[in-house]
Every structure is written in C-alpha cells, then in structure tokens.
N, C-alpha and C positions, 0 to 999 in steps of 0.2 A: 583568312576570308572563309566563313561560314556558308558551304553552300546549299539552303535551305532548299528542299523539295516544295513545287506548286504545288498546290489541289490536285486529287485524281482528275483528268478528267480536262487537267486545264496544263497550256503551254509555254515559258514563257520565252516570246521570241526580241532577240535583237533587232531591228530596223533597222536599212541601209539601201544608198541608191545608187544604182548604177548607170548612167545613161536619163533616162525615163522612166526605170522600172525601180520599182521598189522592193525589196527583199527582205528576207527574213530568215534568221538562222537559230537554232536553238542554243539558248544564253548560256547555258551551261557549259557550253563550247569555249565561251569567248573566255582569255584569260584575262587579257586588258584590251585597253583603248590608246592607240598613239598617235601626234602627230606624225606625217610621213618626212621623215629622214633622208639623208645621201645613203646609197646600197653600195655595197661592194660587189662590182659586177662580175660574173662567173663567167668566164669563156665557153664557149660553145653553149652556152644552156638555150632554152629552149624559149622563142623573146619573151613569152608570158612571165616569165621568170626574172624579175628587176636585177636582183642578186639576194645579195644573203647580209645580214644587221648582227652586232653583237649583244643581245640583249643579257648582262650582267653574268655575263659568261660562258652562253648559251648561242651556240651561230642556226638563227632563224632565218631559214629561205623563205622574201617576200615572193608572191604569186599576187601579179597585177590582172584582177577578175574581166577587167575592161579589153585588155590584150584577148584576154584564156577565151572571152563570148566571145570575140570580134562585135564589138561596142562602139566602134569607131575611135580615133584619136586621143587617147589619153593626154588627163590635161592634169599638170601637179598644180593645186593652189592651197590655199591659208585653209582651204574646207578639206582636202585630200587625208584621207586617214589610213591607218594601218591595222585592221583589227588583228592580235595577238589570238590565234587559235592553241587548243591543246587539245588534238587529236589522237586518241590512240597514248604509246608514248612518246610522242613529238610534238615539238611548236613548230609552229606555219606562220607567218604574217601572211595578212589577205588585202589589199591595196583596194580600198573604193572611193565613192566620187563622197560620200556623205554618210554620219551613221545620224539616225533621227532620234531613237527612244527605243524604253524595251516595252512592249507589249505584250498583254497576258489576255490568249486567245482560250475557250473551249471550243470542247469537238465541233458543237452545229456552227463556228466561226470557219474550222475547214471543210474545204471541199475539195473533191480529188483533182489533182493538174488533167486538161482538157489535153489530146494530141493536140499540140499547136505548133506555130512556127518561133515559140520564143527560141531568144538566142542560146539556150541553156538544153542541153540534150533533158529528157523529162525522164530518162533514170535516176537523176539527181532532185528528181525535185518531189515534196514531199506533198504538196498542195497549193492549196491557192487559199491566205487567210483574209479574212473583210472584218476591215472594221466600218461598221459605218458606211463612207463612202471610198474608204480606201481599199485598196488591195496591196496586198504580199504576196511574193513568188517563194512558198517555200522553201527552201534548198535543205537537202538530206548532206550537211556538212562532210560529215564522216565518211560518206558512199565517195562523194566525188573529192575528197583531197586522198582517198586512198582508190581514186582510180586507173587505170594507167598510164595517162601522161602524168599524176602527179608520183609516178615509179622515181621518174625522174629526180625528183624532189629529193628523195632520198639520197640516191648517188650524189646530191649535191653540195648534200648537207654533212655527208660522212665526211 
C-alpha cells in the first residue's frame, strides 16, 4: 500500500462517530478498517480496554473510545467497527460507533479546538474541521494513544 502525501497545506482525515459527535483522525494513521469481532478479555485491564484480537500474528489491544470519553452505553451492532491504528511502533484497535469517509480538509477548514466541555480532554484534540455544514473534532491520535492511561496498553499488549 502506497502511502501517497496530500497537498502542502491540505489534510486527509478519516471520519468517525461517536455518540453524536463526529471525528476525525489523520488517515495516515489508520492501517485498516474492520468489522468489530469477539476480544480476548484481559483481567484486570482498565474497562475502556475491550481486550486484545490476533490480527495475523500481531496481538492488538482494542480501546473502546465510547468507555475512554464516557459516551454513555456502548452499544456492539452490524455498524460497530474497529479502526486498526499504527502508532508509533505499535497497533491499537480503536472501537467506534461508525466510520463515514476520508476527507481532505485545508488550513482555512481548521480552527483551533474552543475550551469547551466536549467529552475528550482538548490536549488531544487538534481542532475543530467544517465541511460545509458539518464538523469534526479533530483528535491528535498519536498524543492521546501514547498518553498515560494508554501506558497501559502497553503492559497489555507485552
């Protein structure tokens, strides 16, 4: 898989929902796209933490985002996905309600994340993208799967 640079200047983000809020992560991130599977559940982990999948010989700890915000109720159906991340050098699966499309935002499409009360601490998040009449909660992938509850992850995955 050839992974082509956008435009200076331009971003391309994955689309994903969680709850009500729509998200977005940068593509480059993502390694695949799966439906959500049975986990092998890890004792003692931390609940956000489903368990851990064997992806083709690789044990990837999933992290259900619905738990991690406190998003209410996690619900598994036929839309539930697993986006396959590769951070750093490790994979993560990331548990969300829906992914939509990738989208290719320029600069004047972000704007800086407001103090607000989203459910997502706003160190992690990178901005707020608009298309249109939509919005994205940018998420700074990499900051928050390598922050300290996702320490965690690691010990889990070793």
């Amino acid at each position: 898989m050839q992974n082509k640079q956008p435009p200076l200047g331009e971003t391309e983000v994955l689309a994903f929902t969680l709850g009500s809020e729509e998200y977005g992560i940068d593509i480059l991130k993502v390694q695949e796209i799966r439906g959500y599977d049975a986990v092998t559940q890890i004792a003692n982990a931390p609940e956000f933490i489903k368990g851990v999948i064997n992806l083709r010989g690789i044990i990837v700890p999933i992290v259900d985002m619905r738990i991690m915000f406190k998003l209410g109720v996690p619900r598994y159906d036929q839309f539930t996905v697993v986006i396959i991340l590769n951070i750093g050098n490790r994979v993560v699966g990331m548990v969300v309600d829906s992914v939509s499309d990738v989208i290719t935002l320029n600069n004047e499409q972000i704007k800086p994340a407001p103090e607000m009360g989203t459910a997502m601490d706003t160190d992690y998040l990178i901005g707020l993208g608009t298309i249109e009449e939509r919005m994205l909660i940018l998420v700074d992938i990499d900051k928050l799967m390598s922050s300290s509850e996702m320490g965690l992850i690691e010990e889990i995955a070793a």
